[in-house]
N, C-alpha and C positions, 0 to 999 in steps of 0.2 A: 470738859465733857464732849464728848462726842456727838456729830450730827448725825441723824438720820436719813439714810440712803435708801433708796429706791434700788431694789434688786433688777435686772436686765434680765426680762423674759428670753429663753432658749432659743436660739435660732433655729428658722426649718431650715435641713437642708436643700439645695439647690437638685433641683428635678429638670433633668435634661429635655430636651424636646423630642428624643428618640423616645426617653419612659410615657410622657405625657402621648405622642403618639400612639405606643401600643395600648396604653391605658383606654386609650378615646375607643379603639377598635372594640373594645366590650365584650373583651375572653372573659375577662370576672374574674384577673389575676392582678393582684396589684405588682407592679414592678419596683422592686428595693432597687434604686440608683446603684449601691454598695456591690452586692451580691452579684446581681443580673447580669451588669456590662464589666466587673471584671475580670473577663475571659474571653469579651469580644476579640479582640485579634487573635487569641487562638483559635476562635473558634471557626472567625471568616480566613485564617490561614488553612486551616485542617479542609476546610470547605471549599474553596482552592484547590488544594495537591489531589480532593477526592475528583473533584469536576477535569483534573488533568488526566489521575487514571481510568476515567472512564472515558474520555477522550483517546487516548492512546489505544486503548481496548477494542474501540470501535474504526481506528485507523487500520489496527493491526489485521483486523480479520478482513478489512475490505481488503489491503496486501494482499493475505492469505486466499483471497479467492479470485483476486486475479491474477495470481501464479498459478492459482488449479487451471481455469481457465486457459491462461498462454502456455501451459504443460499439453494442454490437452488438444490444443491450436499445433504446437510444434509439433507434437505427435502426426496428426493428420499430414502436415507440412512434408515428413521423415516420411510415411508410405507415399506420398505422391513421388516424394524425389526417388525413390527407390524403386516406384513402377514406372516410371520414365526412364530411369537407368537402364532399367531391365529390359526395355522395348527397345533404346536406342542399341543398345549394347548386340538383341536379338536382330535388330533389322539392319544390322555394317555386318553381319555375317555372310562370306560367300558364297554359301548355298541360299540366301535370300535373297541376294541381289541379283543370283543369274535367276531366279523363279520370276524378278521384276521384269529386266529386261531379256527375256524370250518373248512377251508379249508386244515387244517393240520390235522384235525380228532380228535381234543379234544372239550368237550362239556364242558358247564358252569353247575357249581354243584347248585342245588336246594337250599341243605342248606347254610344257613348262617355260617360263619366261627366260630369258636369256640375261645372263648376269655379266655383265662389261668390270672387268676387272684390272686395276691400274694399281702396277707396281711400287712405284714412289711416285707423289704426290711434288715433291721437290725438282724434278729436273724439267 
């Protein structure tokens, strides 16, 4: 005949220290070990690549506005150099230089300069 055995009450399962934490927090959700965390690493993955593109988002547009910016710097830069062109360019002209010096008391010579012209350069 057979002896008599004492059946072995169900084991609880093991409740991590993460459930037990948000448990204590007192949302008034219980946390299933099973369900809850297996999806954590997708989830802290996905949450991740999101925190990179909105990073990248906010890289991108500070770029984007200091290219407005240095467009708008070299611009200004381009009229300067071009009204400096235009001045130096106007004031080596020889109707403004003899306007300079007459006030120094020299006059512009009638004749034309005199061109010294050599034949070959070899002998």
């Amino acid at each position: 005949m057979k002896t008599n055995t004492y059946k072995q009450p169900p084991k609880e399962p093991k409740v991590s220290k993460l459930t037990q934490m948000v448990e204590k927090m007192g949302l008034g959700v219980r946390v299933d070990n099973i369900s809850a965390f297996k999806y954590m690493p997708y989830l802290i993955f996905i949450t991740f690549l999101g925190i990179i593109y909105i990073a990248n988002t906010f890289r991108a547009e500070k770029l984007h506005h200091r290219i407005n910016k240095m467009q708008k710097e070299v611009e200004l830069m381009r009229v300067d150099y071009q009204t400096l062109k235009y001045d130096f360019i106007n004031a080596s002209k020889r109707s403004k230089i003899a306007e300079k010096v007459k006030k120094m008391g020299l006059i512009d010579s009638n004749k034309p300069p005199v061109v010294i012209e050599v034949d070959d350069l070899e002998q």
